[in-house]
C-alpha positions, 0 to 999 in steps of 0.5 A: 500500500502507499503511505501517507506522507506523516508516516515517514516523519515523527513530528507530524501532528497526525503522527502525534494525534495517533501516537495513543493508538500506535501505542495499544497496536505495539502493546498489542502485537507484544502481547501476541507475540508472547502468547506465541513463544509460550504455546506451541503452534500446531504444525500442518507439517514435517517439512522446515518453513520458512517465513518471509514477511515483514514489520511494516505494511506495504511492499517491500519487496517479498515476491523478488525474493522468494524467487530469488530464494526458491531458485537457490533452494532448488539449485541444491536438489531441492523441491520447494513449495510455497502458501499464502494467504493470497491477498485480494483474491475472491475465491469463495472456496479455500485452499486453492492451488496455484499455477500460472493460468489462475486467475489472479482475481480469485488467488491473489496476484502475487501467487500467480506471478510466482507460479508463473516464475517459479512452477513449483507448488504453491497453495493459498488460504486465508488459513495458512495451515489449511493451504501448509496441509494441501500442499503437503498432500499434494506436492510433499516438498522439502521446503515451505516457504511462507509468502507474509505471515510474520504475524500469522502465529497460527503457523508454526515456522523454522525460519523468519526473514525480514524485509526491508525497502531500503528507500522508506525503511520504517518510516517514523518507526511507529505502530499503526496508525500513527506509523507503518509498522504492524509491531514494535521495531523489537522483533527484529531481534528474534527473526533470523534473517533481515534483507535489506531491497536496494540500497541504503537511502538514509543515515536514520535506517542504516543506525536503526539496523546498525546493531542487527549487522550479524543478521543484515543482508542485501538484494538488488532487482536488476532490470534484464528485458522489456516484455510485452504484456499481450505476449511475453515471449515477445521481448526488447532488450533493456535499453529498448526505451533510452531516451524515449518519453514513455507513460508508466503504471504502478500498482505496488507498495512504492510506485516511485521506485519502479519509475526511479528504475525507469529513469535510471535505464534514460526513460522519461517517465509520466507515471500514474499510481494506482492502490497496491493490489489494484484490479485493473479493467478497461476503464483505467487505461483510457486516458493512456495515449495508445501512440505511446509506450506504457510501462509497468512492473511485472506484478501488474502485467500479470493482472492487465494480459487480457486487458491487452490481449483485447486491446491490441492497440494499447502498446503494453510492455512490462519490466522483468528484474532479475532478484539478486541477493548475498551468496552469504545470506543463503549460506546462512539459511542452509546451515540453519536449514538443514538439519531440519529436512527429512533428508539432509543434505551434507553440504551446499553444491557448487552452484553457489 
């Protein structure tokens, strides 16, 4: 989701009106967090899971990430399955299995986009559980990983890694409402790993994270090709677009960084923002000059391929990233990870 602007500064009078309420949310999330630590959670299965998630709302760059980390898991032998709670999706019957041709109005968008990158077996419920079990009886992978749900304490986990978008961090670092953060800045001591999504934009962040520096990492999106939304095999090399002026789209947590990435590649970018999660139909691609390029993220593309499958005219094309992360930081995971598969592996293979 976008954020309000007084979220990103503590002196804001809407950030101290709201400060009582930040304050019950943070005591709050304590309170569950607690109550997680001293009961034990029922396990849906025998297989390690790995939580991905984060302590602020909005995007942080999870989806790229999950990639990233699914395709290292299976470059070791690996098979990897994934749940969510699948966001926005309508689906009146849950689990739902996920593939590429699933309809991201009923499982969610980012499920689709997963299973169109990765082809492993993905499961969403609002129940994480309930998805952990199908997948279990349906794929038996070695490795879950938990696409959010770092506050869904009905799920038992093995690992917790953190996002951070490293352009907002964690804003004024205080609780909803008055701030973004879900809880208290405090849980970043017992999750295992934090992931820092680009670089370093502020000295403020990088003090808050200086003393988890055992515990940070970085990942990176590089931009490797332009796709066509009606068709992505139908692909323009990265710099298709210099120095062209070209209209952009952004539906996702931080638009401005993807419009930063398209300047960065020498593109002159009009930009319009839409709510994270939108669903796009006809009537938003309207006021777009169809003579003119129209840029998107990949997340968005996989929302808007009918639309351009029955709009030939509008010239829709999409920005593939390659996520590129720490060779240490899996490293890091492995070890902690492998003493908990059903079949150990002795040691990480050469293609790390």
């Amino acid at each position: 989701m976008s954020w309000p602007s007084f979220w990103m500064h503590k002196t804001g009078m809407w950030a101290r009106v709201l400060q009582p309420l930040g304050r019950l949310v943070c005591a709050e999330a304590r309170r569950r967090l607690q109550r997680f630590r001293s009961q034990a959670s029922v396990r849906a299965t025998s297989a390690p899971v790995i939580v991905v998630g984060n302590v602020v709302v909005g995007g942080s760059g999870k989806t790229p990430f999950i990639v990233w980390l699914a395709n290292q898991l299976q470059n070791q032998g690996l098979s990897v399955g994934i749940v969510s709670r699948g966001y926005g999706g309508k689906s009146k019957h849950w689990p739902q299995v996920v593939t590429a041709d699933s309809e991201p109005a009923l499982v969610g968008d980012e499920p689709v986009l997963l299973a169109k990158q990765l082809g492993c077996g993905i499961v969403v419920s609002p129940k994480r559980n309930e998805a952990i079990a199908r997948l279990e009886a349906q794929f038996q992978p070695d490795v879950i990983i938990s696409d959010d749900g770092l506050q869904h304490y009905a799920m038992a986990r093995d690992l917790e890694i953190v996002m951070v978008d490293a352009q907002r961090g964690f804003g004024n670092e205080r609780c909803l409402p008055a701030g973004p953060l879900r809880e208290p800045l405090e849980r970043l001591e017992s999750v295992d790993c934090i992931v820092l999504n680009g670089e370093l934009a502020s000295s403020a962040l990088q003090q808050t994270l200086s003393v988890y520096d055992d515990k940070c990492f970085t990942m990176r999106l590089v931009p490797a090709c332009f796709c066509r939304v009606a068709d992505p095999l139908e692909k323009r090399p990265i710099d298709a677009f210099s120095g062209q002026s070209v209209q952009a789209l952004a539906g996702i947590g931080n638009p401005q960084r993807f419009y930063e990435t398209l300047e960065g590649l020498n593109i002159e970018v009009d930009g319009c923002d839409f709510p994270d999660h939108h669903r796009y139909t006809n009537a938003d691609f309207a006021e777009f000059d169809p003579q003119k390029p129209l840029l998107m993220t990949e997340k968005d593309a996989v929302k808007c391929r009918q639309i351009a499958q029955h709009q030939p005219d509008l010239n829709l094309w999409y920005l593939q990233v390659t996520p590129e992360a720490d060779a240490l930081l899996f490293a890091r995971l492995y070890q902690r990870l492998q003493p908990l598969l059903r079949s150990p592996r002795n040691s990480l293979s050469q293609n790390i």
